[in-house]
Every structure is written in structure tokens, then in C-alpha cells.
C-alpha positions as CSV (number, residue, x, y, z in Angstrom):
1,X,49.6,96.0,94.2
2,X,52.6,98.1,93.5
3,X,54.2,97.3,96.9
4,X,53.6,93.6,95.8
5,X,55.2,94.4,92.0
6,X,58.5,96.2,93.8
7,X,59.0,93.3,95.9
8,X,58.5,90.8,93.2
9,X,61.1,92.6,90.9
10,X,63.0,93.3,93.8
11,X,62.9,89.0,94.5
12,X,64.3,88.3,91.0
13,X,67.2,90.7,91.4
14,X,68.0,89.1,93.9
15,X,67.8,85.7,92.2
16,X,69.4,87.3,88.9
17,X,72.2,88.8,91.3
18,X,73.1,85.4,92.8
19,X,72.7,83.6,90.0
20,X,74.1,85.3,87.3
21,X,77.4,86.0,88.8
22,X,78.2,82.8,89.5
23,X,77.5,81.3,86.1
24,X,79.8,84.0,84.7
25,X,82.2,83.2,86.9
26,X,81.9,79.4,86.1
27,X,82.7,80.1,82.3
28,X,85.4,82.1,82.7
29,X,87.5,79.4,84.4
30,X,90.5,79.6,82.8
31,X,92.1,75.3,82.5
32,X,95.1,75.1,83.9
33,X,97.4,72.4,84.8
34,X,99.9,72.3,87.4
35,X,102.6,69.5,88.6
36,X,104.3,69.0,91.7
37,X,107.4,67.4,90.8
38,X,106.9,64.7,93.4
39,X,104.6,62.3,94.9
40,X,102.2,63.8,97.6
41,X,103.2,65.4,100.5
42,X,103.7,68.4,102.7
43,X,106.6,69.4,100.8
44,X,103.9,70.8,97.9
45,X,101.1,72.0,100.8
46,X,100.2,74.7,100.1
47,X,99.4,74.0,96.6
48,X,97.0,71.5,97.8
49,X,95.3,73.8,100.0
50,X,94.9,76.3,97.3
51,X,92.5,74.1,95.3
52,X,90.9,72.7,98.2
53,X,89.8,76.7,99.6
54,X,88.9,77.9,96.3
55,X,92.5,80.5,96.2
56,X,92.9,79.0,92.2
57,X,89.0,79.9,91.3
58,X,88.5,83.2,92.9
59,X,90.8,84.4,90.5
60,X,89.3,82.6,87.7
61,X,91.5,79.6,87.4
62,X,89.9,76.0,87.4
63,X,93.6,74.3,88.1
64,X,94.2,70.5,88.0
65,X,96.8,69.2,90.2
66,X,98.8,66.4,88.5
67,X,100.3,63.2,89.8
68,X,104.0,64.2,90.3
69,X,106.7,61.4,90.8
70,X,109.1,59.7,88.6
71,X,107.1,59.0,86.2
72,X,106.3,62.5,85.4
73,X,109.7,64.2,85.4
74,X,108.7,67.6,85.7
75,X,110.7,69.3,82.5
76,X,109.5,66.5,80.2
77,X,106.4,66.8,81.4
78,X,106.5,71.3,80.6
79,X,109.0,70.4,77.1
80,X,105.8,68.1,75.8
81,X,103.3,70.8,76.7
82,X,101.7,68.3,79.2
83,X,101.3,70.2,82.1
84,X,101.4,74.7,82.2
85,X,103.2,74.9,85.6
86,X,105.3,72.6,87.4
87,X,108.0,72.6,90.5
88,X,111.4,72.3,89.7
89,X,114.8,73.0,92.2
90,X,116.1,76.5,91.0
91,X,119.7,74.8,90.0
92,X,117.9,71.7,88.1
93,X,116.1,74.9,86.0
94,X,119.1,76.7,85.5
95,X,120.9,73.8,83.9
96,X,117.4,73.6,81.5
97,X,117.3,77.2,80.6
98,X,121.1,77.0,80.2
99,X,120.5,74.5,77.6
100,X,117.8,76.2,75.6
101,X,114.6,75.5,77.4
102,X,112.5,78.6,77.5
103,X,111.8,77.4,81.1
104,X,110.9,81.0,83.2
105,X,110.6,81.1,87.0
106,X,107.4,83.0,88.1
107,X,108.0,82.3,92.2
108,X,110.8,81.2,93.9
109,X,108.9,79.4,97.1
110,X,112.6,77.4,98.7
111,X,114.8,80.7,100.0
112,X,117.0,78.5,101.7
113,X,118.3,75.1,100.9
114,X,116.8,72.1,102.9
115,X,119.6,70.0,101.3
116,X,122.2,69.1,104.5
117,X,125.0,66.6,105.3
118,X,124.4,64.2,108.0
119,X,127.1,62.7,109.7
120,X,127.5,60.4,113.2
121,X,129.8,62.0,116.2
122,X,130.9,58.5,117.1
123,X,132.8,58.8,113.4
124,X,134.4,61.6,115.5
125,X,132.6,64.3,112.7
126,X,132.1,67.5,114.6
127,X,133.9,70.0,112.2
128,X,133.9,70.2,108.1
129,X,137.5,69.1,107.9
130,X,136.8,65.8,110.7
131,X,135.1,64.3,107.5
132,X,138.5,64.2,105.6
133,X,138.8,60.2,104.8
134,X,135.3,59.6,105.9
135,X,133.0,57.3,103.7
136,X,130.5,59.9,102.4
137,X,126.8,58.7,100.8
138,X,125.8,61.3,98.3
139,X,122.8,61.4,95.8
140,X,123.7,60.8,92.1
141,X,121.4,64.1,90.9
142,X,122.6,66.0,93.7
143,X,126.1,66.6,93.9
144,X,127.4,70.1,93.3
145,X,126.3,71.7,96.6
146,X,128.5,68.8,98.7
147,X,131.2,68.6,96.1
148,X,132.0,72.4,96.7
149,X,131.6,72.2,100.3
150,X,134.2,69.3,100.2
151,X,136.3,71.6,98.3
152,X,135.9,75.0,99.9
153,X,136.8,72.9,103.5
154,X,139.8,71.1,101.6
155,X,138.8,67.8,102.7
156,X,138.5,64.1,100.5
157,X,136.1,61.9,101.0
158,X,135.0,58.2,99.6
159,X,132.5,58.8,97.6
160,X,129.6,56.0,98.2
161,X,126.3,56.3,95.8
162,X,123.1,56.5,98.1
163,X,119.8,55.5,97.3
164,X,116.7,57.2,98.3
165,X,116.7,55.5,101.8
166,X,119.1,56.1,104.3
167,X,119.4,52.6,106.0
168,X,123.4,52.2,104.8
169,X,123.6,55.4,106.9
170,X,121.6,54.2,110.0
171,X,123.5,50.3,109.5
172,X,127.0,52.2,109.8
173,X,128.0,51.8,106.0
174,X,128.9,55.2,105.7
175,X,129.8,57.7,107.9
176,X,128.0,60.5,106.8
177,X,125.3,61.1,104.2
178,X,122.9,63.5,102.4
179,X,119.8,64.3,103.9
180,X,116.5,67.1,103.2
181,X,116.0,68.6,106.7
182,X,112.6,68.3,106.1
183,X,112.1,64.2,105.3
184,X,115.4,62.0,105.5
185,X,116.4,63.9,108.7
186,X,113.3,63.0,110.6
187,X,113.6,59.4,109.0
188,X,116.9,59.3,111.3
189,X,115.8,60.6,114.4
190,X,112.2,58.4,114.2
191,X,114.7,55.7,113.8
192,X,116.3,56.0,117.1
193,X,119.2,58.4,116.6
194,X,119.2,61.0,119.2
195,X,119.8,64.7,117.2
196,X,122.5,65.2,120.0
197,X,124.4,62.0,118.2
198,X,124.7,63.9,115.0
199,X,126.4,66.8,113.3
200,X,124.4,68.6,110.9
201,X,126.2,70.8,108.2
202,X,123.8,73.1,106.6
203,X,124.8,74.2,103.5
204,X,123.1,77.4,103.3
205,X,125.4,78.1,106.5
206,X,128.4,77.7,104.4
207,X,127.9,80.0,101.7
208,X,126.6,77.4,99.0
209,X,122.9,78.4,99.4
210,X,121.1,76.6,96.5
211,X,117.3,77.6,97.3
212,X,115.0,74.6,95.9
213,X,111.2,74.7,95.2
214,X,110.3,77.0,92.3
215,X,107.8,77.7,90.1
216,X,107.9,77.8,86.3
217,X,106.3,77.6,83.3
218,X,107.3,78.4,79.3
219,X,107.6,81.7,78.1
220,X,104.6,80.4,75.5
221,X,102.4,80.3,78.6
222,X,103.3,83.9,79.5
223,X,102.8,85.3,76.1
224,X,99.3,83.6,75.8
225,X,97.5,84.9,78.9
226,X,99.7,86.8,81.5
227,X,96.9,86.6,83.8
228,X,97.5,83.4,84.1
229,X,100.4,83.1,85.3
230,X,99.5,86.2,87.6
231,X,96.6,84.1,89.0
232,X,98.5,80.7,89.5
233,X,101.4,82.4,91.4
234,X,99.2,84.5,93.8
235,X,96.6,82.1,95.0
236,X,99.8,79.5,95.8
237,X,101.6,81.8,97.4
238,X,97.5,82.6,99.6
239,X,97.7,78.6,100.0
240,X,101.5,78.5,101.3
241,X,100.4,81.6,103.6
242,X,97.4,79.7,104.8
243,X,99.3,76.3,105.0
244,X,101.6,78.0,107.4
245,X,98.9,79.9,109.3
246,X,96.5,76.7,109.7
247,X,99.0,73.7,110.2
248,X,96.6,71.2,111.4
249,X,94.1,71.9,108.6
250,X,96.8,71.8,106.0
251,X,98.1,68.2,107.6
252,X,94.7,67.3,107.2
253,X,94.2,68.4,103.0
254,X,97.5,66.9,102.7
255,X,96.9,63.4,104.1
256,X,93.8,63.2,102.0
257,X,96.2,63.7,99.2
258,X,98.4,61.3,100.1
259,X,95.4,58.7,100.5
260,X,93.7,59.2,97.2
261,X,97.7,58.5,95.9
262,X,98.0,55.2,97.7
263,X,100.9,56.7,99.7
264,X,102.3,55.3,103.1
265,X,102.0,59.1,105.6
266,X,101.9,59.9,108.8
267,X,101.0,63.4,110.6
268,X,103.5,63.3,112.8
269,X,106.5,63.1,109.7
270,X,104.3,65.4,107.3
271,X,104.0,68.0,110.2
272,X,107.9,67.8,110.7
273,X,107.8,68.3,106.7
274,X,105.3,71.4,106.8
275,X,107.7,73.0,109.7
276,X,110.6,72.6,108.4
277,X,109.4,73.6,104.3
278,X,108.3,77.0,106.5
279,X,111.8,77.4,108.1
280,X,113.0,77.7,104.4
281,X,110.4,79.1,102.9
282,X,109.4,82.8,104.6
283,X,111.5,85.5,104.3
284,X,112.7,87.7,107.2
285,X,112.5,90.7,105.5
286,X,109.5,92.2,105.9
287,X,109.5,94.5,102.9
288,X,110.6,91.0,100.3
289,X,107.8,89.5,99.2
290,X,107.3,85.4,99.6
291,X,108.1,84.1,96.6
292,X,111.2,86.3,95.2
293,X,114.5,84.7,93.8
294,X,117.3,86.4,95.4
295,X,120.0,87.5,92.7
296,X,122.7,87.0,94.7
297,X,121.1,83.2,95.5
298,X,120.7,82.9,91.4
299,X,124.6,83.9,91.0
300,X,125.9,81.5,94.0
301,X,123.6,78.6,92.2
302,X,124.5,79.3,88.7
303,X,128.1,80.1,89.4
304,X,128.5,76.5,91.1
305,X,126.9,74.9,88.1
306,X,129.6,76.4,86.0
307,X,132.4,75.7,87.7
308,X,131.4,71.8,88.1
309,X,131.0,71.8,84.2
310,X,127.4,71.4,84.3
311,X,126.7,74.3,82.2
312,X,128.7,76.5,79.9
313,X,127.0,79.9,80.2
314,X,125.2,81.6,82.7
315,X,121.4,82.9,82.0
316,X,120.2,86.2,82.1
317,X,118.3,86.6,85.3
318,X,116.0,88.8,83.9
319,X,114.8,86.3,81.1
320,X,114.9,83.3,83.1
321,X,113.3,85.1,86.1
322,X,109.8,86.9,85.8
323,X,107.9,88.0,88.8
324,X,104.8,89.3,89.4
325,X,106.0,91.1,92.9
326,X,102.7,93.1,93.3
327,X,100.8,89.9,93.6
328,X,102.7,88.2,96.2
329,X,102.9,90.8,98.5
């Protein structure tokens, strides 16, 4: 009888020791919401994969991806309290913050910019200065980083306004145009161009590196639960990590995104994306931990912004950038 009375009690511990722990952990899901400032795709992976292998709830988060796109610009969307996180390009945040918003960066995800010039070697375009008199298609939003290269190679251009295709490019309106390595790039070459038929000029390669993908929140969200913004940062940057590490798999949480979203994807272009957001995403340096915003990549960015006009002062990089380094190691 006492043999039978240990392993009874001995039973519901175990049943009190799997139960209980999980309905603790179920309350003390912190809500949290979280927008990727576009429409689905592999560009935000590893965000994706962080909800879908539990990264956001292990450390107590029950995050809520929102439907990113142009309907939901991402600084409206964080100004009007509708979302607690969101992605933004590090110089479209600097212009905010330089402006007043309270906007703080809590992981800088981009390193290097994905943001390149695509021009066509029969234009004879094999050197910066070969686009002197060139028709050039640029982005309205997007301007700065190709109006100083222009400048720093003394060349002028005709400035043509591009859309977000690139078929005056591929019908020979223009000469060269903007491009992200990761999707318009690949649009080219599935078209039929041959990458030996183009010149590439990297930005980053020219001393106007403006690293993109961040992630920020309000100081208000910092100041309410610090954890939080620990606990969002750290599982993403355990998605990216496992993103990178598990490509396939990662394709795969991604294309069910883009499904549920009514999105036109393929593998083959979102596995181009995946590579290429990896190529500017790690860090070489061993001892930098993914996620940090370079100073000297905040003063090249900021710098530019002022000396187009788009802002008056500069922020402090120690307001407008708050890191939580031990986490992202």
C-alpha cells in the first residue's frame, strides 16, 4: 500500500509538473505586435520563422505578425500606436527621429546596402563616369545614396522616374536603373539578361553604405517593459540565424506566408531573396554580434541625409540607437 501511495503521488507530480508549467507559461504571454514594412516575402524570413518554431513564445512573447505593404506604412502605423515593432531602412528612421519621432533602433538586421545601380554594357557603362549623359531610372523615395554617387564620380545623368517594375529598363528606355540585389536584380536576369551583359555598381563598394532593414520601436515601449523589447530582438535575430541555417525550410514558412497573403512567389526568386538578404545581413566579424548598427554606417547615412537637405540635425546615436548586445550574441 505505501509502494502504491508513493507512485500515486509520484503520478500527479508528474501530471502537476507538466501541466502546471505550461499554463503558467500560457498567461504570461506578453501581446505583442510586430510589422514588416512590406508584403510577404523572404526579405522578412526570419521573422516568419520565429513565430512559426516557437523563438517569440519561449521567451514569453505571443507576437502577431501584421500585414505589411502600402497600406500600412510602417511609421504611421508605430506614430498611431498600431503596431509595437516594425521594419524600417536605417536612413528612412533617421529622417523620423530627426524630425521628432521618438523612433529607437533595437537591431540593425541590413549591414550592407542591397540597394545597387543596374546599367547595360551595350550603353557602353563599364566604369562610374561611362554613365555621364546616360538616361538614369531612379526611385522617387530613394534617391540620396545614387545622387551622391553621381556626385562623388562627377558625372550627370537624365534623371527618368521609375516605377516599381523594371520593364522601361529591360525595353531599353533607360540606360541604367535602380535595382535591390536581392528582387529587381533577379527580375532582370529571369528575364533573359545574361549577368555578364550588365555592370553592377554596388553602393556599399563606393563608400555610401546605407545599411537597410532595422528594427524599432518607441521609446514608450522600452520604458513599459524592457523585456520586451529584449525578447522580440533575440528570438528574430534565433529566426534570422535559423533562416540562414535551414534555407529550404525557411522557403517553405515563407511561401505559406505569401499564400495566406494572396501573393504571386516562387522558390526559385524567394531563395535568390533569402541568399542574397544573408550576403548583407551577417557580419564577418566574429566577435560583432548580428544585429549591431555600425557607428561609422550611422554617420555615413546620417551625414548624406544632411547634406541633401533631408534633415537639419543629426541624432544622437546613443538615443536613437539602443541595443541589447548580450542577447544577440
Amino acid at each position: 500500500m505505501k509502494d502504491c501511495g508513493l507512485i500515486s503521488i509520484l503520478k500527479t507530480g508528474v501530471l502537476l509538473f507538466c501541466i502546471l508549467p505550461f499554463s503558467a507559461f500560457c498567461q504570461d504571454l506578453q501581446r505583442v505586435t510586430f510589422l514588416p514594412q512590406w508584403t510577404p516575402q523572404a526579405q522578412f524570413a526570419g521573422y516568419y520563422v520565429a513565430v512559426q518554431k516557437g523563438f517569440y513564445q519561449k521567451r514569453g512573447i505571443d507576437l502577431r505578425l501584421l500585414a505589411g505593404g502600402p497600406d500600412s506604412p510602417p511609421a504611421d502605423m508605430l506614430l498611431n500606436r498600431k503596431t509595437d515593432f516594425a521594419t524600417l531602412f536605417l536612413s528612412d528612421a533617421i529622417k523620423l527621429r530627426s524630425k521628432g519621432v521618438d523612433l529607437v533602433n533595437v537591431a540593425q538586421i541590413g549591414q550592407k546596402s542591397g540597394f545597387i545601380l543596374v546599367a547595360k554594357k551595350s550603353s557602353g557603362i563599364n566604369s562610374p563616369k561611362d554613365l555621364n549623359g546616360k538616361r538614369v531610372s531612379l526611385w522617387s523615395d530613394f534617391q540620396i545614396q545614387p545622387l551622391a554617387f553621381f556626385k562623388k564620380h562627377q558625372v550627370q545623368v537624365t534623371l527618368i522616374p521609375q516605377t516599381y517594375t523594371i520593364n522601361l529598363f529591360l525595353r531599353g528606355g533607360v540606360d541604367a536603373a535602380c535595382a535591390m540585389w536581392y528582387n529587381e536584380y533577379h527580375t532582370i536576369l529571369n528575364s533573359g539578361v545574361n549577368a555578364d551583359e550588365l555592370t553592377t555598381f554596388f553602393f556599399d563598394q563606393h563608400g555610401l553604405n546605407f545599411p537597410e532593414d532595422g528594427i524599432y520601436c518607441l521609446s514608450e515601449t522600452l520604458n513599459k517593459d524592457d523585456r520586451i523589447r529584449q525578447g522580440v530582438v533575440s528570438a528574430s535575430i534565433e529566426g534570422w540565424r535559423y533562416a540562414f541555417d535551414h534555407p529550404d525550410e525557411a522557403i517553405d514558412i515563407v511561401m505559406t506566408y505569401t499564400q495566406e497573403a494572396h501573393i504571386g512567389a516562387n522558390r526559385v526568386h524567394q531563395r535568390w531573396m533569402l541568399d542574397r538578404i544573408r550576403d548583407i545581413s551577417v557580419i564577418s566579424d566574429k566577435n560583432t554580434p548580428m544585429g549591431t548598427l555600425s557607428p561609422d554606417d550611422f554617420q555615413t547615412v546620417a551625414s548624406e541625409l544632411k547634406s541633401g537637405g533631408i534633415i537639419d540635425d543629426i541624432p544622437n546615436i546613443n538615443e536613437f540607437y539602443v541595443p541589447c548586445l548580450d542577447d544577440l550574441r
